[in-house]
C-alpha positions in Angstrom: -14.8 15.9 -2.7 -11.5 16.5 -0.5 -8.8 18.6 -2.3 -6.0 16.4 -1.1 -4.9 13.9 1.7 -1.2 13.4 3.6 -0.8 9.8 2.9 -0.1 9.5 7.2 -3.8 10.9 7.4 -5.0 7.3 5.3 -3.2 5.9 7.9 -4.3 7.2 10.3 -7.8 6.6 9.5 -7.1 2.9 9.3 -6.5 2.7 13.4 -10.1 4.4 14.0 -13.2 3.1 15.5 -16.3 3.1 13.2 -17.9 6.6 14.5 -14.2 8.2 14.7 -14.0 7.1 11.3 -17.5 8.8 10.4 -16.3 11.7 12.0 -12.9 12.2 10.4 -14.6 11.9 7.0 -16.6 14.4 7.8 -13.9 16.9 8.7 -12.5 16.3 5.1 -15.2 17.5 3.1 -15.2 21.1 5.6 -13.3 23.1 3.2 -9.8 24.3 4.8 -7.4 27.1 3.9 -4.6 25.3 4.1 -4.4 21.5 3.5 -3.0 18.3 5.4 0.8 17.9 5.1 2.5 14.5 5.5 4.6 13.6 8.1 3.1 14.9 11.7 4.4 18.6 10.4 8.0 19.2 10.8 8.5 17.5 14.4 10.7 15.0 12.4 11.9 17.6 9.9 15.7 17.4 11.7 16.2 13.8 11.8 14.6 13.1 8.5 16.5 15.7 6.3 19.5 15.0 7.8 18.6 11.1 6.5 17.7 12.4 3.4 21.0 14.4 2.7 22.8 11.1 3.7 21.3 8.6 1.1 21.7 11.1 -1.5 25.3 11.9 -0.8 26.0 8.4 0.2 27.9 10.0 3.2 27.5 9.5 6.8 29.3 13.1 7.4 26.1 14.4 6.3 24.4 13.3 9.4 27.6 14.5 11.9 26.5 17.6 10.3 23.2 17.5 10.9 23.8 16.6 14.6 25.8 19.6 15.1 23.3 22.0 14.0 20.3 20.0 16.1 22.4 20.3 18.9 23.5 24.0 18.6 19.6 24.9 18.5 19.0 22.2 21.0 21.4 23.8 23.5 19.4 27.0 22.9 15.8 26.0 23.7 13.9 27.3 26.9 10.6 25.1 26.1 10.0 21.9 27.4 8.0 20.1 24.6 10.9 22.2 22.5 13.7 20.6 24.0 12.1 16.7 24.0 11.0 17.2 20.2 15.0 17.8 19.4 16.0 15.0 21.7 14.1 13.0 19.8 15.1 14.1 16.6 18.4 13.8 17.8 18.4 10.2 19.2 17.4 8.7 15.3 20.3 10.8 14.2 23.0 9.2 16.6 21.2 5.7 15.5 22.3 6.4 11.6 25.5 7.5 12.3 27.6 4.5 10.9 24.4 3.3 8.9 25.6 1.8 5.7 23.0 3.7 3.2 24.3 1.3 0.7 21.9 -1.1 1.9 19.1 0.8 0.3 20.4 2.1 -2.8 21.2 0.7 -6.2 24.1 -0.2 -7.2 26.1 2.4 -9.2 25.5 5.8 -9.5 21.8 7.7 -9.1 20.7 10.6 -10.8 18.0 12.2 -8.7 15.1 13.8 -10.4 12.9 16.8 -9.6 9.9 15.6 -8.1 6.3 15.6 -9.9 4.1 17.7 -7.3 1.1 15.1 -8.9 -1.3 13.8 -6.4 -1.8 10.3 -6.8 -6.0 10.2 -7.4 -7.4 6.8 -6.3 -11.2 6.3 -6.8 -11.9 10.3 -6.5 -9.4 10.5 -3.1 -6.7 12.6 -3.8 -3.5 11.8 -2.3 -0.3 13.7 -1.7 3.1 11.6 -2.1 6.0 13.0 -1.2 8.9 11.1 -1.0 12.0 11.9 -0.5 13.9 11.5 -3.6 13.3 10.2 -6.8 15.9 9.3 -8.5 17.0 6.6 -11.7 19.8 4.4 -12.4 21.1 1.5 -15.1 22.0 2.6 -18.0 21.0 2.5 -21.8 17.6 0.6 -22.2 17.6 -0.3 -18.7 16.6 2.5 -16.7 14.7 2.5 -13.5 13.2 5.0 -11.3 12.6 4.7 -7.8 11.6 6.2 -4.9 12.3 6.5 -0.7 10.1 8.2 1.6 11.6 8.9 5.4 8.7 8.6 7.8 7.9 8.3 11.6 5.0 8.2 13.9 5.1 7.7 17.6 1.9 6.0 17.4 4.4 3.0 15.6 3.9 2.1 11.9 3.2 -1.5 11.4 4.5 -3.2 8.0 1.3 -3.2 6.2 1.4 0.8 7.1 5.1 1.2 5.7 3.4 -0.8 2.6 0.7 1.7 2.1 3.3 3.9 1.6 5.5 1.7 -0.4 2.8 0.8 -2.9 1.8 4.6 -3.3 4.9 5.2 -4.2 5.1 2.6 -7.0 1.8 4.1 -8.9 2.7 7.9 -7.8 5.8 6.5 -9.9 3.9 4.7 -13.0 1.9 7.3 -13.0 4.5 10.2 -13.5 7.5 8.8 -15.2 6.6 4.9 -16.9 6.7 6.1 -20.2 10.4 7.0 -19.7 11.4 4.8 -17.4 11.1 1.3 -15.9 9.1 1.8 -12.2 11.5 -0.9 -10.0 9.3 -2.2 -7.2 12.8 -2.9 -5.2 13.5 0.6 -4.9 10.2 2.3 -3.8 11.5 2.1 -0.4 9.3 3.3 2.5 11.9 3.5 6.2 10.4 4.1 9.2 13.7 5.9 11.0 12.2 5.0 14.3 13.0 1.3 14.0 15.0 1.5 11.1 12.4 -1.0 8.9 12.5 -0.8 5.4 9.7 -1.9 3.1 9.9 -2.1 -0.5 6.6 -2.5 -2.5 8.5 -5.6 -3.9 7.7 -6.9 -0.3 3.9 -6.8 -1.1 4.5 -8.0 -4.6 6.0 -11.1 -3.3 3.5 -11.6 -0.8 5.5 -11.1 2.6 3.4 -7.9 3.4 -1.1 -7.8 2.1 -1.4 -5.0 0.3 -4.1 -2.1 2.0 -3.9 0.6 -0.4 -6.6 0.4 -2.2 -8.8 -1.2 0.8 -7.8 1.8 2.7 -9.5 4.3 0.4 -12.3 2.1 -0.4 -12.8 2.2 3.3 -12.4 5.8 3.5 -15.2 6.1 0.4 -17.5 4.6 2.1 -17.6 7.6 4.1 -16.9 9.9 1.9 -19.7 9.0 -0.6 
């Protein structure tokens, strides 16, 4: 039994031969002091909070900001791998400077919620969602919750790996907050800020994307078990 599992490390998994496969279940059941985080540690931490401040704010000055600060510490770095990790970072910032952030929000105003620290437990696999916001809107008898997680690999997510994410998201959200709220599969948004490709888990609902979730971790299981 695995404590818990970064959602990326499911993916992961997915693009591994047979014996790596073997091998990297084996690794989870070795007992670790601390456990896997999401998102290739904080390599993307500059470009994806400064996206993150954005959609909540609704305000593009938020990334300006954040480009000033990446640059500042930029200008200061004497490491190579340093220096190329904030170019990066820096590069998906410029891309999301006039990005219009309505385009994956509700309409009318949001009210952004603390987030559950739940793991998500599928089949005995515990795994660790962590979007970026959760938030609701609509009003009276009609409110929603939904989600959006930032992500980015340089190993290039496909759709159905953006949709693993997506659909996580929509029972991390049934399974913390339906009885007070309406889960809208719209709105669990998944955006890979490399290529700027949004999935919703609507997308797998209305078959445009298969759904690998659950084949994922019955996959994994067989290793596991």
């Amino acid at each position: 039994m695995i404590n818990k599992l970064a959602l990326k490390k499911l993916v992961e998994f997915g693009r591994l031969s047979e014996k790596r496969q073997a091998n990297f279940a084996s690794q989870l059941k070795i007992p670790k002091i601390a456990a896997p985080t999401d998102g290739g540690g904080d390599y993307w931490k500059r470009s994806t909070s400064g996206l993150s401040n954005a959609f909540k704010d609704n305000d593009n000055a938020r990334i300006a900001e954040k480009i000033e600060a990446v640059v500042s510490v930029y200008q200061s770095a004497t490491n190579r791998l340093t220096k190329k990790m904030y170019e990066r970072n820096l590069e998906i910032l410029h891309n999301y400077t006039n990005f219009d952030f309505t385009k994956l929000r509700p309409a009318g105003d949001l009210n952004f919620l603390t987030k559950s620290k739940e793991l998500l437990t599928i089949d005995d696999v515990p795994l660790q969602i962590l979007p970026h916001h959760v938030f609701t809107f609509g009003k009276g008898e009609t409110v929603k919750v939904g989600a959006i997680w930032f992500v980015a690999w340089l190993e290039k997510f496909s759709k159905e790996d953006l949709g693993i994410y997506a659909e996580a998201q929509f029972n991390y959200l049934s399974k913390v907050y339906a009885k007070q709220y309406e889960i809208d599969p719209r709105y669990c948004l998944t955006v890979d800020i490399l290529t700027m490709e949004a999935v919703s888990y609507n997308d797998i609902l209305q078959g445009e994307i298969k759904s690998r979730l659950q084949s994922s971790v019955d996959s994994l299981n067989k290793y596991l078990n």
